[in-house]
N, C-alpha and C positions, 0 to 999 in steps of 0.2 A: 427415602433417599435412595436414590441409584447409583452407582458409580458410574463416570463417564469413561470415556474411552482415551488415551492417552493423548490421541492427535485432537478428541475435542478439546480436552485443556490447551495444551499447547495453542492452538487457535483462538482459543480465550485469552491468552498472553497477548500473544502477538495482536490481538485487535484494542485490547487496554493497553497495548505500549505505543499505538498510534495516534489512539486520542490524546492517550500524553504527550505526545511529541504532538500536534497537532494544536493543542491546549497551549502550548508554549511561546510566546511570542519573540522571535526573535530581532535580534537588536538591526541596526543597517538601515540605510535610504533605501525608501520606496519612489518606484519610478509613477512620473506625473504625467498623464497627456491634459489638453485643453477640454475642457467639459464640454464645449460647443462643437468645436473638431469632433469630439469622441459622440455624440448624439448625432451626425450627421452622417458618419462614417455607419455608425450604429445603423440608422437607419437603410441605408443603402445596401448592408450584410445581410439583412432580414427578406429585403426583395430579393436580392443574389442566392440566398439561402433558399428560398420559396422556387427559383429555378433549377437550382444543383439540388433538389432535396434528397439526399441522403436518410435520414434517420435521426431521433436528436439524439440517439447514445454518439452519433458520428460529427453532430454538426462543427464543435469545434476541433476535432482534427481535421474535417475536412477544411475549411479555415484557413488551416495553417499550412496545409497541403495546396492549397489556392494560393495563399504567399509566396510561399516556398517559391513556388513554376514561375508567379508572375518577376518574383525578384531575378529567378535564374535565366527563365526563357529567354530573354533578350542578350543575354550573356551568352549562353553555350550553344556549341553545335554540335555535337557529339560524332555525328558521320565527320565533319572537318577538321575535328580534332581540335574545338576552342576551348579555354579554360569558363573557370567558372568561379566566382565567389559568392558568400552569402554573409549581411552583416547581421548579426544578430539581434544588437540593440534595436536597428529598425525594425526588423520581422515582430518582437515584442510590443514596439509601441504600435504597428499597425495591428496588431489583435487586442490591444487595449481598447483602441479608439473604434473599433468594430463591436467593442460587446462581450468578448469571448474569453477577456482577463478582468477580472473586477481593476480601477483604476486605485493609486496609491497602496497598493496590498502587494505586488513583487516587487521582490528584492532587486536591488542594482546587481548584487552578488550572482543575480541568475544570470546574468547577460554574458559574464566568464563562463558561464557553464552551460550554456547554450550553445556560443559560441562553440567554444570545443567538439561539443558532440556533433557540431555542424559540418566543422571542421574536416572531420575523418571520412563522413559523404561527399564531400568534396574532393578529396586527396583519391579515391574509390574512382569518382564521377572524370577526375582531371588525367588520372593512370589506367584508362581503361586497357586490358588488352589487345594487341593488332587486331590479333584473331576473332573477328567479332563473331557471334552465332547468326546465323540468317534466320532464326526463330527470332531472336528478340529485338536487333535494333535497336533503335531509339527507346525503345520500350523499357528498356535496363533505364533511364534517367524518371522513367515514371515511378516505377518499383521503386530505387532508390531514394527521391525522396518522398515517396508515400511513406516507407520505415522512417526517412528523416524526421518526419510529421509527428509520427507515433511516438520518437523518441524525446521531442522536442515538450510535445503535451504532458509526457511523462513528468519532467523535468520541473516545469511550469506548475502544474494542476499532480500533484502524485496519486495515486489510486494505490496504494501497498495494500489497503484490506483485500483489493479484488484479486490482488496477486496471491493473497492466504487462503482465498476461500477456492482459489482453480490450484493450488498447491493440496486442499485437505480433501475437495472431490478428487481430484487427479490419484491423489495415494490409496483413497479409498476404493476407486474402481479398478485400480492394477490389482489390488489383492481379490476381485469379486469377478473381472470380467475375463470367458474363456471363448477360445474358440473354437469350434470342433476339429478334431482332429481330421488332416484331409480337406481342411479346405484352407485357399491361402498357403499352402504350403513353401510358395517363395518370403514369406514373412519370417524374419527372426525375432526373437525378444526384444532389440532395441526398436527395431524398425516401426513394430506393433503399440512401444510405450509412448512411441514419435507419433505415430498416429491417433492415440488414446487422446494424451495432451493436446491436440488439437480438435480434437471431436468434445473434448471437457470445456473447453474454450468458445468452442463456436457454441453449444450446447444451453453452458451458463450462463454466458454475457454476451450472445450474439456478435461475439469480437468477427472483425471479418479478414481477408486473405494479409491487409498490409500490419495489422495487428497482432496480428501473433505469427506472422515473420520477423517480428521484430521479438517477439517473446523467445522466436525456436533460435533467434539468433546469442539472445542472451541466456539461453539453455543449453545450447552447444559453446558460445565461448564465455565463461565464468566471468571475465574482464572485459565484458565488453565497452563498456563505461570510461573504461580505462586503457584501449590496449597497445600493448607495446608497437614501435614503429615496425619491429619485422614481422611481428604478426599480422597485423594491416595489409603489408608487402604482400603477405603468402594470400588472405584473403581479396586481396585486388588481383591479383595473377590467375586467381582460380573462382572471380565473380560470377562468370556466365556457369560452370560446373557448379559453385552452390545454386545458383539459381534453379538449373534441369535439379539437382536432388530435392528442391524445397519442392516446387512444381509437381515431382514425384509424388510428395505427401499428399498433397492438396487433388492430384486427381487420383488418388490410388480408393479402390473400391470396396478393400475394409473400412477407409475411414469414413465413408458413407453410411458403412453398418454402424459402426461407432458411434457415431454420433446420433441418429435416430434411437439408440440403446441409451447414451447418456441424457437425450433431452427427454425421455420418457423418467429418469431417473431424478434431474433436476429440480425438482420444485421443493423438498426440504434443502437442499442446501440453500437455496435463494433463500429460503425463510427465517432460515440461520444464521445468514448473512444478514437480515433485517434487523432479528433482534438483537443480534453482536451490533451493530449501527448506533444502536440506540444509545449505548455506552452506559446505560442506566448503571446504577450500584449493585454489586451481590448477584449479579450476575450467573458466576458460578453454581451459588447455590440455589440460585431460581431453576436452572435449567436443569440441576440433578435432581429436582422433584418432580414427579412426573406430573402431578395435576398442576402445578403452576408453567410449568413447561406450555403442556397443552391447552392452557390458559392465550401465553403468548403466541402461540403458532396461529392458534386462532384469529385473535386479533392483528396479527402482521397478512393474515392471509387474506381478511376483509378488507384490509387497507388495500393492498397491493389488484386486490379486484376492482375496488373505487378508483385505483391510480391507471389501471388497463383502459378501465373505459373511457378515462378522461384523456389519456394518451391515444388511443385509438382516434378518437374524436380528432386532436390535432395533428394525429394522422393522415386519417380523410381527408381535411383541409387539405394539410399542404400538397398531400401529393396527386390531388384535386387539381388543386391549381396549378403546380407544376405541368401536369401533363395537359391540360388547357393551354396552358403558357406557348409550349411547346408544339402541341398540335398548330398552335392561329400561327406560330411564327414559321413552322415547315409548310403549311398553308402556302402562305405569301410567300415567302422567299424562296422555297420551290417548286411546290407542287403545281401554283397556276401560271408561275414562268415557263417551266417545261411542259405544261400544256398548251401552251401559247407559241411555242416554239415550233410545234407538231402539229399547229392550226386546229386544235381540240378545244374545243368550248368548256368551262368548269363551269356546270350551272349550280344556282342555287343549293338545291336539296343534297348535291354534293357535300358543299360548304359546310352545311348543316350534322352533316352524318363524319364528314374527315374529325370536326368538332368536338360535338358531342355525344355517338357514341363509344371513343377509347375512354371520356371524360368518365360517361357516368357508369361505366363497367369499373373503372376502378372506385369509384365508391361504392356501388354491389360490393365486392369484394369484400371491402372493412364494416360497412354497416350489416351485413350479414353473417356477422362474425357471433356466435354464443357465447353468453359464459360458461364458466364450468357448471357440470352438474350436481346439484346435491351431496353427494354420496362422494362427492370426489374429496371433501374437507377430510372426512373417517378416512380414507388411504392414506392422504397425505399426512397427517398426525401419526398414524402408526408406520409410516416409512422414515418420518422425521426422528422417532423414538430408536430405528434401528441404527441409524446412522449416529445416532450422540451416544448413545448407552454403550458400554461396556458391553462383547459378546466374546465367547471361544471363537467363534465364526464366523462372519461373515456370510449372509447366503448368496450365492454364485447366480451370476447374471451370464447366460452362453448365448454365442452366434452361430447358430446352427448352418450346417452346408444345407442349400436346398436343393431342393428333388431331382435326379437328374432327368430332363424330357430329352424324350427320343427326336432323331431328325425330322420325322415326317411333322411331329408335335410343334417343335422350335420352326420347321420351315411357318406353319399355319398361323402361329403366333405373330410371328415377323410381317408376315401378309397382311393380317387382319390389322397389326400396327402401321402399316407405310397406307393400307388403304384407310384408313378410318384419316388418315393425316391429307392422305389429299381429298379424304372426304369433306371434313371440318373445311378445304380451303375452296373446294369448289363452291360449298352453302354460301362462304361470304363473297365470291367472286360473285357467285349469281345475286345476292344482293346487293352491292357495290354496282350490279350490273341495273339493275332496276332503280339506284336513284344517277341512272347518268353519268355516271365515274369515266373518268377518258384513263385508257388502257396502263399507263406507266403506274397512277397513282392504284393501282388495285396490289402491285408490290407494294410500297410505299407503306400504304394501310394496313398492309398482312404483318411487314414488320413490326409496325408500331404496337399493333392488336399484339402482337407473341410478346412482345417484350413488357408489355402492362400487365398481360395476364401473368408471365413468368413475378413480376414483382408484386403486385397482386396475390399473389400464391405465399410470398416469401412474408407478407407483412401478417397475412392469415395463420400462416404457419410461427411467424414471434406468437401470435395471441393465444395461440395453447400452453403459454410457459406453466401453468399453474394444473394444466392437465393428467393427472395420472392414472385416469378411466377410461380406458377404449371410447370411442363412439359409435353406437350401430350401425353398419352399414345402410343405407335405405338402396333400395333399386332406382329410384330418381338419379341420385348419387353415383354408383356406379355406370348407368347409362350415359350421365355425362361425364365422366370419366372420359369414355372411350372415345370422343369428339376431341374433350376439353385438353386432356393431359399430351398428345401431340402437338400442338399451338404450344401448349405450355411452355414444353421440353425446346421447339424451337425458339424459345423465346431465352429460356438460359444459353442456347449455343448463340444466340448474338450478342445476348448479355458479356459473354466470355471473351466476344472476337473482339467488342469493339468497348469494352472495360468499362472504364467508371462516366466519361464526359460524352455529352451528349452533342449538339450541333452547336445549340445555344450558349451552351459553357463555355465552348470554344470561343466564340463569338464575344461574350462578356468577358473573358481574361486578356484576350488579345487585343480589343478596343476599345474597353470600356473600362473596364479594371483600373489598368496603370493609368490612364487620365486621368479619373475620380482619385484615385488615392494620392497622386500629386496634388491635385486641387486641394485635398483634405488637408495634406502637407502645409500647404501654402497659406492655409486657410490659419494654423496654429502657428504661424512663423509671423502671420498679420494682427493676432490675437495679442503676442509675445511684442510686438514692435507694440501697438498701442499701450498696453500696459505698461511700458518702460516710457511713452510721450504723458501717460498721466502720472505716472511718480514725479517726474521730471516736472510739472506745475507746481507740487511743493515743496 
């Protein structure tokens, strides 16, 4: 037997005091939609879903974040200064009948407490300051209720284990992680824990920017759940100012170091957090043995390899088809318009290449993705062992300053990087040039290609969660490197500029959306009238 470490019990508590609360059924009406409404609505989310594909750690916030805009968009104008509301009953029954709340299982009691948190985004969204920032615009009502979203799914669906297990890596890496002295020198110790906490976050559960805005929000105000009307006041007067501070965090260049350093770190806690899940009995004393310990680590680590590749798998799908989706519909609705416009012929083999290949470069991506190797299970077992067991110490994980290159050095670097980027753009221009591309679509295509590869890269880059072993460099690898990773890098800077919706999403929320989910509406209002014409014959 070993002893554990004081924050591992405690996290042993706190995950057996969830499943008890979790175990408990509480008393109250559950809210009902129509089972036909809710399979039709169902169905029509999963197309909708397969165009917005997000990820499925994201698909029901995003969801709710699709509600949210389509209930407000027609309401607010935020440049003209319109108000806005949101009802919350309905925002809950249309995520019932879509799929993304199991039906009869929430509480009516949640619709007051929905409400409420909605509320306070509203008062925010309806009291904006005169002073607007020429940075954000409109773009404050997107952020806003993206956090709505996050707060609302909280609410709905709770995760508290995920919030024990980014509480027990977060505590653990404050005390392990250093940074050289000299580098970062404008960082202070909160600024650095602000950045940690979010590098643990993005690290462990792929949370993304509107996610743990919403966590640093309820990490800086304790009540946020709850908070008082003049705090509100101060935080509505000074929206746009937290936003440049969060913004801060999120583009600041340690937290980049950070988080490469915790997701190298990550995969006992993931595993810890499996077999905490499991809620089995004795628990405690499973995990202060070492051989049955590393009994379990083992077996959560093969699961979670079987669960990678099956996830990977409906990865490639959707996000297959999404960018197919996507590609036929920019096709048609601009690319051979505005060719046509310009007296440019779009021939065939064009067609064929706009197509399929962004199509099938994103599945390269994920079906070329490895599993781990071998050798990597033995690291992870004896990194798991350091993290539970009782130590004097901790061994210290540093971010070293790097080497400082001379001008002549940094100018050559810079050179060899802008030329390799419009090398990479020349290759596909002169291919794009060889099947007949008429000049506008050769932009068009260059973005599409940067911003599939940038995601592409991101979904590769989830698939190492279980990684703790270097991987050899190969000279193949590096040589494309020098091609691949400017495409890449411009494919994040438009990722950045032009955010989450793409042309289609737009397109789905604004004329498609709100008609089908009337219909659906309408659809359970006809269900409810008949049923009361057949009571009514006996």
């Amino acid at each position: 037997m070993k002893t554990l470490s004081p924050s591992t019990e405690k996290l042993i508590e706190k995950y057996n005091s969830f499943s008890n609360q979790t175990e408990k059924k509480d008393s109250g009406e559950t809210i009902h939609v129509d089972e036909i409404a809710k399979r039709v609505a169902s169905f029509y989310d999963k197309i909708r879903g397969i165009i917005d594909w997000k990820g499925e750690h994201l698909l029901r916030r995003s969801a709710i974040e699709r509600t949210l805009r389509r209930k407000t968009l027609p309401k607010v104008n935020i440049l003209s200064g319109g108000k806005t509301k949101v009802d919350a009953e309905s925002l809950i029954l249309d995520l019932i009948r879509a799929g993304h709340l199991p039906n009869d299982t929430i509480k009516e009691s949640k619709i007051d407490e929905v409400q409420k948190a909605l509320n306070k985004y509203v008062y925010i969204l309806n009291n904006l300051p005169s002073e607007k920032e020429v940075d954000y615009g409109v773009d404050i009502y997107q952020w806003l209720t993206s956090i709505a979203a996050c707060e609302v799914e909280e609410i709905l669906s709770p995760a508290k284990n995920q919030k024990y297990l980014i509480e027990y890596m977060f505590a653990q890496m404050k005390e392990r992680v250093e940074v050289e002295k000299g580098y970062f020198e404008d960082v202070d110790k909160k600024t650095k824990n602000t950045l940690l906490y979010i590098a643990v976050q993005r690290a462990l559960y792929n949370l993304d920017e509107p996610i743990i805005t919403y966590h640093l929000f309820k990490y800086t105000y304790s009540d946020w759940s709850n908070l008082p009307k003049k705090e509100l006041k101060n935080i509505t007067s000074n929206i746009y100012k937290i936003r440049k501070k969060i913004d801060f965090y999120f583009n600041h260049k340690l937290e980049t170091k950070l988080y490469h350093l915790c997701k190298k770190q990550s995969t006992p806690y993931l595993l810890l957090g499996d077999i905490l899940e499991k809620g089995e009995k004795n628990l405690k004393e499973t995990i202060s043995e070492p051989k049955s310990f590393e009994e379990k680590i083992k077996s959560v680590y093969e699961e979670r390899v079987e669960t990678m590749k099956s996830r990977l798998s409906r990865s490639a799908t959707y996000a297959t088809i999404s960018i197919f989706i996507t590609n036929v519909a920019a096709l048609y609705a601009l690319e051979i318009p505005l060719a046509g416009l310009m007296d440019y012929d779009y021939p065939f083999q064009a067609v064929l290449v706009t197509i399929f290949i962004p199509t099938m470069l994103m599945a390269a991506f994920v079906v070329t993705i490895s599993p781990p190797p071998k050798k990597n299970l033995h690291k992870v077992i004896m990194e798991s062992m350091k993290i539970v067991y009782h130590a004097e110490k901790k061994e210290g994980l540093k971010i070293k300053k790097p080497k400082k290159r001379g001008f002549v050095s940094d100018f050559l670097i810079n050179f060899i990087w802008i030329l390799s980027l419009f090398a990479s753009i020349a290759v596909i221009i002169y291919g794009l040039s060889l099947a007949s591309f008429p000049p506008l679509s050769y932009l068009i295509f260059i973005i599409f290609l940067s911003l599939i590869s940038f995601a592409g890269t991101k979904i590769r880059d989830r698939a190492k969660e279980l990684h703790m072993i270097d991987e050899k460099e190969r000279f193949l690898n590096v040589l494309l490197d020098i091609f691949a990773l400017p495409v890449i890098r411009l494919g994040k800077w438009f990722t950045n500029k032009w955010k989450r919706y793409n042309i289609i999403s737009i397109f789905f929320s604004a004329l498609i959306d709100l008609p089908f989910m009337s219909f659906i509406k309408f659809l359970e209002e006809w269900r409810s009238f008949l049923k009361e014409k057949r009571e009514d014959i006996y």
